[in-house]
Each structure stands twice: as structure tokens, then as C-alpha cells.
Backbone as numpy.savetxt, mean C-alpha at the origin, in Angstrom:
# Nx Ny Nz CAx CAy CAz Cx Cy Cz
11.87 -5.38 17.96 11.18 -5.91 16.82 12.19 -6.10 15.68
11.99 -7.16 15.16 13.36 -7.76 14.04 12.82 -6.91 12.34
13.19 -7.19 11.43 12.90 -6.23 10.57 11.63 -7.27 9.68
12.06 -8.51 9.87 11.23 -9.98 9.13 9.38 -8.97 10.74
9.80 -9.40 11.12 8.23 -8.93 12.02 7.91 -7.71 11.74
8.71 -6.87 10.92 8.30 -5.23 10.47 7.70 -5.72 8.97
7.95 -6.27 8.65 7.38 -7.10 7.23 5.91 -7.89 6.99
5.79 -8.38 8.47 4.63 -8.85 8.65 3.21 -8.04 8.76
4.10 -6.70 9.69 3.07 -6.02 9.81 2.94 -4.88 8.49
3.95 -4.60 7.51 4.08 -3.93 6.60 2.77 -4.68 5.14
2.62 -5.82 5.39 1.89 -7.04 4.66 0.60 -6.74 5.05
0.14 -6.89 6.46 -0.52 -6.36 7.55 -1.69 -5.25 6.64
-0.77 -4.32 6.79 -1.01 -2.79 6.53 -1.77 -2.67 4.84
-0.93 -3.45 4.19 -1.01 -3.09 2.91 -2.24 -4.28 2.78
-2.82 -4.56 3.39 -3.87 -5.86 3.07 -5.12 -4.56 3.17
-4.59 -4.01 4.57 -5.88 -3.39 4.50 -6.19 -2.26 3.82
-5.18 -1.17 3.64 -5.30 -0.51 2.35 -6.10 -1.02 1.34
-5.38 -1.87 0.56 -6.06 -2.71 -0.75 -7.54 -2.79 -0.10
-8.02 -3.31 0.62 -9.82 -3.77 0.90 -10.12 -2.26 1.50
-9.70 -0.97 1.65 -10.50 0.08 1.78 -10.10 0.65 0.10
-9.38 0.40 -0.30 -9.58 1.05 -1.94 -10.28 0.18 -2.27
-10.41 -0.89 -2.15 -12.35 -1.66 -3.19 -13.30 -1.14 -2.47
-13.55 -1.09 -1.29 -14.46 -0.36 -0.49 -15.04 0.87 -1.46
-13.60 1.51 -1.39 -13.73 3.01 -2.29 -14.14 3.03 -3.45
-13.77 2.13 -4.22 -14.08 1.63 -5.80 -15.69 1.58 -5.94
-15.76 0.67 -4.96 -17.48 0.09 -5.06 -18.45 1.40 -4.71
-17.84 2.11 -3.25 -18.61 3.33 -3.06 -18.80 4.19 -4.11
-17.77 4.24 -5.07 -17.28 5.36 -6.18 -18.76 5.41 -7.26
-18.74 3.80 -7.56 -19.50 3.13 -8.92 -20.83 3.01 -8.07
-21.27 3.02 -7.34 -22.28 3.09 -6.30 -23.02 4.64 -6.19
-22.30 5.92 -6.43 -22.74 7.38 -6.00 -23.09 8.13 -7.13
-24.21 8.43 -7.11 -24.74 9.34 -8.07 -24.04 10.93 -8.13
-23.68 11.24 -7.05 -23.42 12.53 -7.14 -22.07 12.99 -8.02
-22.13 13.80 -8.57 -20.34 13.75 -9.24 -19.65 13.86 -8.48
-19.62 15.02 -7.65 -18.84 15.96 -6.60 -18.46 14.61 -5.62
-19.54 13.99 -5.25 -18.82 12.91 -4.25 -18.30 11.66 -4.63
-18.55 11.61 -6.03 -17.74 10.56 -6.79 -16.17 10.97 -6.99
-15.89 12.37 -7.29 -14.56 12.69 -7.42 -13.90 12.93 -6.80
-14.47 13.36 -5.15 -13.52 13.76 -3.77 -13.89 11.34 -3.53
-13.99 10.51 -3.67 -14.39 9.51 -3.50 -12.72 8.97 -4.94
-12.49 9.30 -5.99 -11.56 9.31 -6.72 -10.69 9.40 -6.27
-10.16 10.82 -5.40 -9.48 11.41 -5.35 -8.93 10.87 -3.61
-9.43 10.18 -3.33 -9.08 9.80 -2.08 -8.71 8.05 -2.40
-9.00 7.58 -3.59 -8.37 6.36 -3.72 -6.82 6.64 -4.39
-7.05 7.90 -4.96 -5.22 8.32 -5.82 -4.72 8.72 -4.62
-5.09 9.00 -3.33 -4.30 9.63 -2.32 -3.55 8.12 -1.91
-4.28 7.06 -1.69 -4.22 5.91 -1.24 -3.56 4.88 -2.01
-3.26 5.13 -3.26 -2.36 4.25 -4.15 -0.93 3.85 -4.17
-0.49 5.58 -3.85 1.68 5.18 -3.71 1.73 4.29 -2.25
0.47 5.34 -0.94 0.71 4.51 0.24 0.86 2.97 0.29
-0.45 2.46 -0.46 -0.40 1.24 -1.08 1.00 0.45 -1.54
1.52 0.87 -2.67 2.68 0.72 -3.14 4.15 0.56 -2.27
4.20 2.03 -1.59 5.40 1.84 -0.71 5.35 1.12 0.30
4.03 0.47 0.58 3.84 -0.23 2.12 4.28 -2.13 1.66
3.57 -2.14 0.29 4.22 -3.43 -0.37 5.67 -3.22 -0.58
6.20 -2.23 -1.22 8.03 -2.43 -1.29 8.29 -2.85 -0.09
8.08 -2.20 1.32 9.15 -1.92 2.71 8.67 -3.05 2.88
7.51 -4.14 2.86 7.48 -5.52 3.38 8.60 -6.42 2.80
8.51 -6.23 1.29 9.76 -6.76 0.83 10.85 -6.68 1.45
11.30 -5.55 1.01 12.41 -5.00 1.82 12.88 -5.39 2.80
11.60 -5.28 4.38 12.06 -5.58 5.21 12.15 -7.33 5.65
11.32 -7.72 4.74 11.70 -9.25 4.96 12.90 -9.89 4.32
13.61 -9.06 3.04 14.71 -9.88 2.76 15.59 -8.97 2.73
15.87 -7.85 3.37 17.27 -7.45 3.53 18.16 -7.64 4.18
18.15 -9.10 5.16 19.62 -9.89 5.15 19.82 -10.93 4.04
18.74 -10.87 3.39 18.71 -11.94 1.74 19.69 -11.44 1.38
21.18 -12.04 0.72 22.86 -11.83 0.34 22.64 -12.05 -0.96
21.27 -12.67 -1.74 20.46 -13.29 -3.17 20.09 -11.64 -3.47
19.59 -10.99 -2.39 18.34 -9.81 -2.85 18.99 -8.57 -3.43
18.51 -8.04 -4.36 19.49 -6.42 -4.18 17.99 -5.67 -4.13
18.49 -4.84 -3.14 17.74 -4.13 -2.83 16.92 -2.95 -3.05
16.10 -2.23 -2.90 15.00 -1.40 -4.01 16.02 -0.19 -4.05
16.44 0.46 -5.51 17.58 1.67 -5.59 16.78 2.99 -4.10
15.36 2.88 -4.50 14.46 3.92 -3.98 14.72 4.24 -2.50
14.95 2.61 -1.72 15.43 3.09 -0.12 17.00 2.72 -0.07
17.94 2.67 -0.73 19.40 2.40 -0.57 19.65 4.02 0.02
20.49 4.05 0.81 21.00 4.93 1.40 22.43 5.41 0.32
């Protein structure tokens, strides 16, 4: 697998994240209960950096033979 097809599925990934945190959002604003509104919170903040780092590494992995790109300080070795 080339790193451009690790990108695809990194895109992939992070699509569906994003549509289970609105899922979560809507369930959130949807629940009367507190208690299950805040373990319902607290499972969309679990789901946010995943979110995040799954969008960098698509980048990443789609243009790091880009010679244009510099690359994220966060995964430089």
C-alpha cells in the first residue's frame, strides 16, 4: 500500500468520525438526562484530537513526496 492510498483511507476514516460526532451532537441536544448528556459530551471530547490527527496523517500521507510541502513539526522524526 503506497502512502497517497494510506491518505485515502486516512480521509476515509476521518469522514466517518466527523458524522458520528454530529450523530453525538444531535443525541447530546436530544437527552434529557444530565448524566447521559455528559458521558454523551465526554465521548465527543474523546473523539475530537482522533478526529484531528486522522485529518493531519491524510495530509501528510498524501503529500510527503510533495518537495513544495514541509511537513507537520508534530510527525517529523
Amino acid at each position: 500500500m503506497t502512502l497517497l492510498e494510506m491518505s485515502a483511507y486516512y480521509a476515509d476514516s476521518a469522514a466517518l468520525i466527523r458524522t458520528r460526532i454530529a450523530e453525538l451532537r444531535a443525541a447530546e441536544r436530544a437527552e434529557t438526562d444530565p448524566d447521559a448528556a455528559r458521558r454523551l459530551r465526554l465521548r465527543i471530547e474523546t473523539l475530537r484530537p482522533l478526529l484531528r490527527e486522522t485529518r493531519e496523517l491524510a495530509v501528510l500521507t498524501a503529500r510527503y513526496y510533495d518537495r513544495s510541502y514541509h511537513k507537520h513539526e508534530k510527525y517529523t522524526l
